[in-house]
Chimera marker file (.cmm) of the C-alpha trace (Angstrom):
<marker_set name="trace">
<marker id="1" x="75.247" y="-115.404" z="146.807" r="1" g="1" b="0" radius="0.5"/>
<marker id="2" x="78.226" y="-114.650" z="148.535" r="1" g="1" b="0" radius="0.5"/>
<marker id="3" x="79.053" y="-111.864" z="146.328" r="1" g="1" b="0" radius="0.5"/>
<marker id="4" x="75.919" y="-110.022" z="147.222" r="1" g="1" b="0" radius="0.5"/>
<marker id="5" x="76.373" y="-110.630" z="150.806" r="1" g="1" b="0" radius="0.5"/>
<marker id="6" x="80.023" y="-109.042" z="150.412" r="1" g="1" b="0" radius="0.5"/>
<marker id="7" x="78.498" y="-106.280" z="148.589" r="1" g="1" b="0" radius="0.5"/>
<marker id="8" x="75.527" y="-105.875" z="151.434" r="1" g="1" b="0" radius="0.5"/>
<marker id="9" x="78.092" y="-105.295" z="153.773" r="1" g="1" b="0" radius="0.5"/>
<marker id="10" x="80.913" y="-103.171" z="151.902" r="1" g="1" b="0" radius="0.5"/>
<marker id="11" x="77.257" y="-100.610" z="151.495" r="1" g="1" b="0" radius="0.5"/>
<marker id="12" x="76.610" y="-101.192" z="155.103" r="1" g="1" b="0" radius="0.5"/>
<marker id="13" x="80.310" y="-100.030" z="156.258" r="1" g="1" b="0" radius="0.5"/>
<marker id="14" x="79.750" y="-97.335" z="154.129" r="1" g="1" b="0" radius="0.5"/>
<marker id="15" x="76.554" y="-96.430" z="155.344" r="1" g="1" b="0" radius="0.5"/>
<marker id="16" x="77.834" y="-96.104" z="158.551" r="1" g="1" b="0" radius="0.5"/>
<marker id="17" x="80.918" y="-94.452" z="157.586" r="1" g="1" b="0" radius="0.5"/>
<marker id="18" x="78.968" y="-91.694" z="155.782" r="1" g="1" b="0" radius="0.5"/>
<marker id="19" x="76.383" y="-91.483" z="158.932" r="1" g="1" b="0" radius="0.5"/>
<marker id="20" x="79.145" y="-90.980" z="161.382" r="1" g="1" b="0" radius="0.5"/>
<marker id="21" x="80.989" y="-88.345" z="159.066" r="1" g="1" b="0" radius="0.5"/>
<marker id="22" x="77.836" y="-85.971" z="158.780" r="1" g="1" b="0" radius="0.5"/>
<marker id="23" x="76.944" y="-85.994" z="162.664" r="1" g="1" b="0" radius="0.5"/>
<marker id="24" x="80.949" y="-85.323" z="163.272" r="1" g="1" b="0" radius="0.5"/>
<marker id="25" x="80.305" y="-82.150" z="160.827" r="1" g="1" b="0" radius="0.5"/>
<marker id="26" x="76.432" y="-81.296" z="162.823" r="1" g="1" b="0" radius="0.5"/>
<marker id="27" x="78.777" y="-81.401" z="165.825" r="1" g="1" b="0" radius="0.5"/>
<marker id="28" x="81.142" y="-79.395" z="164.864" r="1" g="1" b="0" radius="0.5"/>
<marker id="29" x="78.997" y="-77.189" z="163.317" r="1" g="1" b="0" radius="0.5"/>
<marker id="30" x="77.028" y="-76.652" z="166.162" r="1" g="1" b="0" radius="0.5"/>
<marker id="31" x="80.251" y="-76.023" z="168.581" r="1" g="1" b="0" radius="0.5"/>
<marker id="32" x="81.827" y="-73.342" z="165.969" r="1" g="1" b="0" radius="0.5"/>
<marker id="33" x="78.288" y="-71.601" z="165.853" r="1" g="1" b="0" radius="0.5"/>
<marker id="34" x="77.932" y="-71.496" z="169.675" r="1" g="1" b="0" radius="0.5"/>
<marker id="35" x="81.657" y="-69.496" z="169.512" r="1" g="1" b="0" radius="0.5"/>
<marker id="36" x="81.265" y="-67.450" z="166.995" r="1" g="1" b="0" radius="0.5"/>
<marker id="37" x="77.749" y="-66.293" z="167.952" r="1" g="1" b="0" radius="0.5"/>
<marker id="38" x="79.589" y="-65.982" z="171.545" r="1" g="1" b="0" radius="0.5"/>
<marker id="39" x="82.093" y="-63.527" z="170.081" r="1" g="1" b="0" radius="0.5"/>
<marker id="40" x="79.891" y="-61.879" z="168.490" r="1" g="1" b="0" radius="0.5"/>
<marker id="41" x="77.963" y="-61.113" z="171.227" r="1" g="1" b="0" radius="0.5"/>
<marker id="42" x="80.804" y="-60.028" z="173.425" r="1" g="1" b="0" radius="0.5"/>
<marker id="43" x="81.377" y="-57.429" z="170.573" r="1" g="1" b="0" radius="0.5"/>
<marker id="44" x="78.547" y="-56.085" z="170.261" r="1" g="1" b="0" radius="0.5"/>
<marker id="45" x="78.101" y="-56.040" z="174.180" r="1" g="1" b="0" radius="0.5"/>
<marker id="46" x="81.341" y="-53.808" z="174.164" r="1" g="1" b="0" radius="0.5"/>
<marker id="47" x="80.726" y="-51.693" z="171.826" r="1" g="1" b="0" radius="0.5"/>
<marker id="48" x="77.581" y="-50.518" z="173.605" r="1" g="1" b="0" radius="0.5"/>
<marker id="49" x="80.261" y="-50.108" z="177.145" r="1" g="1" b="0" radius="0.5"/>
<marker id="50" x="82.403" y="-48.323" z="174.544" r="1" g="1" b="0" radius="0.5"/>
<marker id="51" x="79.382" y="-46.074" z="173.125" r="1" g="1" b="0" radius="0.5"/>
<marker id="52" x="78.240" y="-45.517" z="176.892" r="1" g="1" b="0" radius="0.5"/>
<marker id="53" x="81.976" y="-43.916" z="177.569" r="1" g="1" b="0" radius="0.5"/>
<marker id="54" x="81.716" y="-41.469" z="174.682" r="1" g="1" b="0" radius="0.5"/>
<marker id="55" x="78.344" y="-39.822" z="175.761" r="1" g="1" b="0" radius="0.5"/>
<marker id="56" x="80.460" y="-39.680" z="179.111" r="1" g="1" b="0" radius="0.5"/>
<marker id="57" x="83.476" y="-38.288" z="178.202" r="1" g="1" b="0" radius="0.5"/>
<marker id="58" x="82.920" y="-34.723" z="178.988" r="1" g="1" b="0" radius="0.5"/>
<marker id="59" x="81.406" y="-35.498" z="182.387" r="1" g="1" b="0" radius="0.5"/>
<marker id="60" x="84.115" y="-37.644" z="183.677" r="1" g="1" b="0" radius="0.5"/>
<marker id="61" x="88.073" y="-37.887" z="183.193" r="1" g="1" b="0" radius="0.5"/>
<marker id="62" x="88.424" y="-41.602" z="184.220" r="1" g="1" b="0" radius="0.5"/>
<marker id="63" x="86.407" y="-42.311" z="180.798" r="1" g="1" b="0" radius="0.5"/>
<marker id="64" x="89.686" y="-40.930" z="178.649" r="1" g="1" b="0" radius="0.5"/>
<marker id="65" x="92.261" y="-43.088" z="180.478" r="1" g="1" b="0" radius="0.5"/>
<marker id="66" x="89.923" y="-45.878" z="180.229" r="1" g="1" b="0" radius="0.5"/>
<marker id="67" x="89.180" y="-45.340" z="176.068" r="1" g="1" b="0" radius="0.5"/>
<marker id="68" x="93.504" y="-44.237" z="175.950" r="1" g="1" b="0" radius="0.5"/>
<marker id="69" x="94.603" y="-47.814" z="177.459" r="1" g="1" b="0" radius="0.5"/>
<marker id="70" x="91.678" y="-49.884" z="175.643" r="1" g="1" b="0" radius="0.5"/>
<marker id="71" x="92.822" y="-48.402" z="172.455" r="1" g="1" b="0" radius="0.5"/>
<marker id="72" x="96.609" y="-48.704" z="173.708" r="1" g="1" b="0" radius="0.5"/>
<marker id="73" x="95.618" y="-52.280" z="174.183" r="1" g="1" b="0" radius="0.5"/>
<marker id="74" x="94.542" y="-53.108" z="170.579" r="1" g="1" b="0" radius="0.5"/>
<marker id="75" x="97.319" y="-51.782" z="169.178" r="1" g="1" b="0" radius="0.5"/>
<marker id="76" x="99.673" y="-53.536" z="171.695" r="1" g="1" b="0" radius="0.5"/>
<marker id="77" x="98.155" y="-56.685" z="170.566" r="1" g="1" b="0" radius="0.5"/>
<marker id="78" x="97.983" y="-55.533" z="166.685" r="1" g="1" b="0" radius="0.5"/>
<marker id="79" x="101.468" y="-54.930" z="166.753" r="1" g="1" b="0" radius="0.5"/>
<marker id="80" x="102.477" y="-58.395" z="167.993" r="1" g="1" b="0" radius="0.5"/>
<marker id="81" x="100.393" y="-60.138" z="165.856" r="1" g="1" b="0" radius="0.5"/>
<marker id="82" x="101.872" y="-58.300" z="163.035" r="1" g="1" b="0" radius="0.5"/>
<marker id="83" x="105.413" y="-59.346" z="164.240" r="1" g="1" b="0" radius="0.5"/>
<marker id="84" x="104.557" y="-62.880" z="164.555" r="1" g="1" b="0" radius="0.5"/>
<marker id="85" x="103.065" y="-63.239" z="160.830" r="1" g="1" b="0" radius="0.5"/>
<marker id="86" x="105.476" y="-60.789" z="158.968" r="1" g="1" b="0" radius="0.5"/>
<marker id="87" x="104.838" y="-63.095" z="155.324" r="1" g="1" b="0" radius="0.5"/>
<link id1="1" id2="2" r="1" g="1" b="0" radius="0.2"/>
<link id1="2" id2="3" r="1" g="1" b="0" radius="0.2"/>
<link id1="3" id2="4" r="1" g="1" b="0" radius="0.2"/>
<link id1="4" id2="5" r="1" g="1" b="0" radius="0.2"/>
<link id1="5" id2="6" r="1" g="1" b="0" radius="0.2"/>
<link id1="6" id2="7" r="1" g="1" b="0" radius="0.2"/>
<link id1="7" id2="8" r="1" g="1" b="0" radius="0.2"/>
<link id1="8" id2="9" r="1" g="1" b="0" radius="0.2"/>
<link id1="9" id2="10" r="1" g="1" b="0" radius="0.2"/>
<link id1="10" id2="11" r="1" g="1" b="0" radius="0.2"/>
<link id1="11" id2="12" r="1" g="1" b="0" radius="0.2"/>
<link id1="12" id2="13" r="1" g="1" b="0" radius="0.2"/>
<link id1="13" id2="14" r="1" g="1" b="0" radius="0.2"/>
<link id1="14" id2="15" r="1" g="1" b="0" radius="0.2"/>
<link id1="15" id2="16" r="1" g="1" b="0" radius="0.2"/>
<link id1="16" id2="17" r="1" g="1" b="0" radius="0.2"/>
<link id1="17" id2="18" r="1" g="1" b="0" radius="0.2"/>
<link id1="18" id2="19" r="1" g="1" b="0" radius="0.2"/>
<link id1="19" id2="20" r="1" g="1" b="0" radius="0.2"/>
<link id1="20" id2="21" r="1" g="1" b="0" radius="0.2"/>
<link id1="21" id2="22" r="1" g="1" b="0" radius="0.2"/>
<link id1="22" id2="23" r="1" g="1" b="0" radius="0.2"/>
<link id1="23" id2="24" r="1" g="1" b="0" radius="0.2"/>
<link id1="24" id2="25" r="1" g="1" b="0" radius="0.2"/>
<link id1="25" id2="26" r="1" g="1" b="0" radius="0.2"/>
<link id1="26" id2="27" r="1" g="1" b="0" radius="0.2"/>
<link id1="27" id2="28" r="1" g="1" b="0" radius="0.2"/>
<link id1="28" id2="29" r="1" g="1" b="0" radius="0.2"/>
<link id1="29" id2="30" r="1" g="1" b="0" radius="0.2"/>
<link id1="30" id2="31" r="1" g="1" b="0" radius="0.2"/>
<link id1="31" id2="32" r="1" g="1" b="0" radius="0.2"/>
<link id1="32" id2="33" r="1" g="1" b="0" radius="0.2"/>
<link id1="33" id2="34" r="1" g="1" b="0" radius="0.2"/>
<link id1="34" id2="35" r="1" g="1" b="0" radius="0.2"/>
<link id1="35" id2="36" r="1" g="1" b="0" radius="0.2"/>
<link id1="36" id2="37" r="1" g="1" b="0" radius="0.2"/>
<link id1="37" id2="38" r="1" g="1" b="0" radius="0.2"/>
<link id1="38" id2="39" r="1" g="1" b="0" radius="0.2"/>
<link id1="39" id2="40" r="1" g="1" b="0" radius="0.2"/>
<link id1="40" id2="41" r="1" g="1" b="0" radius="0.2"/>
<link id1="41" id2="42" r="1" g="1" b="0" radius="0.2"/>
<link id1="42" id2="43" r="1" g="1" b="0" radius="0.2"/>
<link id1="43" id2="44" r="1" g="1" b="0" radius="0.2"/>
<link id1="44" id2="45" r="1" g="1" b="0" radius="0.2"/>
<link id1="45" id2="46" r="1" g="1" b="0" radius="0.2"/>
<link id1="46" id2="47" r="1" g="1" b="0" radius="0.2"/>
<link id1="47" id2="48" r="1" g="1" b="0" radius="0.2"/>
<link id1="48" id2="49" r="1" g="1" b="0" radius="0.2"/>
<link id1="49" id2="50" r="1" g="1" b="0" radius="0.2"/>
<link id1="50" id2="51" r="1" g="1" b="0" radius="0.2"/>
<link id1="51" id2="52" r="1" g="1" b="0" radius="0.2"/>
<link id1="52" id2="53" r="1" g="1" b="0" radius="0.2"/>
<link id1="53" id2="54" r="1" g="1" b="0" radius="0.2"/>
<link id1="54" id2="55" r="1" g="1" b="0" radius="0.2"/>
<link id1="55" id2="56" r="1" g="1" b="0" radius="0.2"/>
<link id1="56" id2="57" r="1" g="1" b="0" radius="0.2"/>
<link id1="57" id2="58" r="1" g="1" b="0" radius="0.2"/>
<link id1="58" id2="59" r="1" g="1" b="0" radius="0.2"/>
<link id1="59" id2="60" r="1" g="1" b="0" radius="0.2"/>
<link id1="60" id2="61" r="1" g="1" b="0" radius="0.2"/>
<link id1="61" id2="62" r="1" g="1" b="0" radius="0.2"/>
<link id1="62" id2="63" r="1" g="1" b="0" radius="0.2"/>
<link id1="63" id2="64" r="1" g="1" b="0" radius="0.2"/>
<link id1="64" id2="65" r="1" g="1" b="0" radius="0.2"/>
<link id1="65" id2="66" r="1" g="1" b="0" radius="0.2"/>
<link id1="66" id2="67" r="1" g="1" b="0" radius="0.2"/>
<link id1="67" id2="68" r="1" g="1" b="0" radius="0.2"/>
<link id1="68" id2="69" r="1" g="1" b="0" radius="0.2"/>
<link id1="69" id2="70" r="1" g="1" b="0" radius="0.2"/>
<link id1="70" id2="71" r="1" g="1" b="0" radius="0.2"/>
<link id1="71" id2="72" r="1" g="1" b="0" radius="0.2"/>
<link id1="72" id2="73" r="1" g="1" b="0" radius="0.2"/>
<link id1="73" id2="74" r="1" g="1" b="0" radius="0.2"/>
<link id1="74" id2="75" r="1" g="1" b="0" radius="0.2"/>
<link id1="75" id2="76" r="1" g="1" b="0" radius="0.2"/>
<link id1="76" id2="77" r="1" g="1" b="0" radius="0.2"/>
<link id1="77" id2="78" r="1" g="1" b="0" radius="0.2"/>
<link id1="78" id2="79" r="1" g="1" b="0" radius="0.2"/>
<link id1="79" id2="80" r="1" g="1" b="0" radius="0.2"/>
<link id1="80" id2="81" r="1" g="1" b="0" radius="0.2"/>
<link id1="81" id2="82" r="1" g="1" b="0" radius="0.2"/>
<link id1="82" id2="83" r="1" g="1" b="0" radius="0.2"/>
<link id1="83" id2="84" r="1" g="1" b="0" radius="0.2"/>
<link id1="84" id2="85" r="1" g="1" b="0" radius="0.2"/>
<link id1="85" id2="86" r="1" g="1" b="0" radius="0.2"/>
<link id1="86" id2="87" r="1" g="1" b="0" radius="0.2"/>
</marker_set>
């Protein structure tokens, strides 16, 4: 008798363990989806601003400087994630 109560609650611990383990991973599923479908967004959402620029380049100047230092920009930030991960 005792053994089967020992063994009731070893599978009730367990239970629980394996319970709180898959709504840790929902959780964190659910918080990594929000961000990624956030970044994703703000991509896409840029590359129509970007897209908008192009079909304005030949009306307005400001458009080049603003393309120049975006592009500036990315490779500013390519390079020094480059340098920081040389391997």
């Amino acid at each position: 008798m005792k053994q089967s109560q020992q063994i009731q609650r070893e599978f009730q611990s367990t239970s629980r363990s394996i319970l709180s383990q898959v709504s840790r991973g929902v959780l964190v599923g659910l918080v990594v989806g929000a961000i990624v479908s956030s970044f994703r967004f703000f991509i896409e959402h840029l590359f129509h601003v970007v897209q908008g620029l192009y079909k304005d380049l030949g009306r307005s100047p400001i458009n080049w400087i603003i393309i120049l230092s975006m592009y500036l920009f990315i490779i500013l930030l390519a390079s020094q994630l480059i340098k920081k991960n040389k391997r």
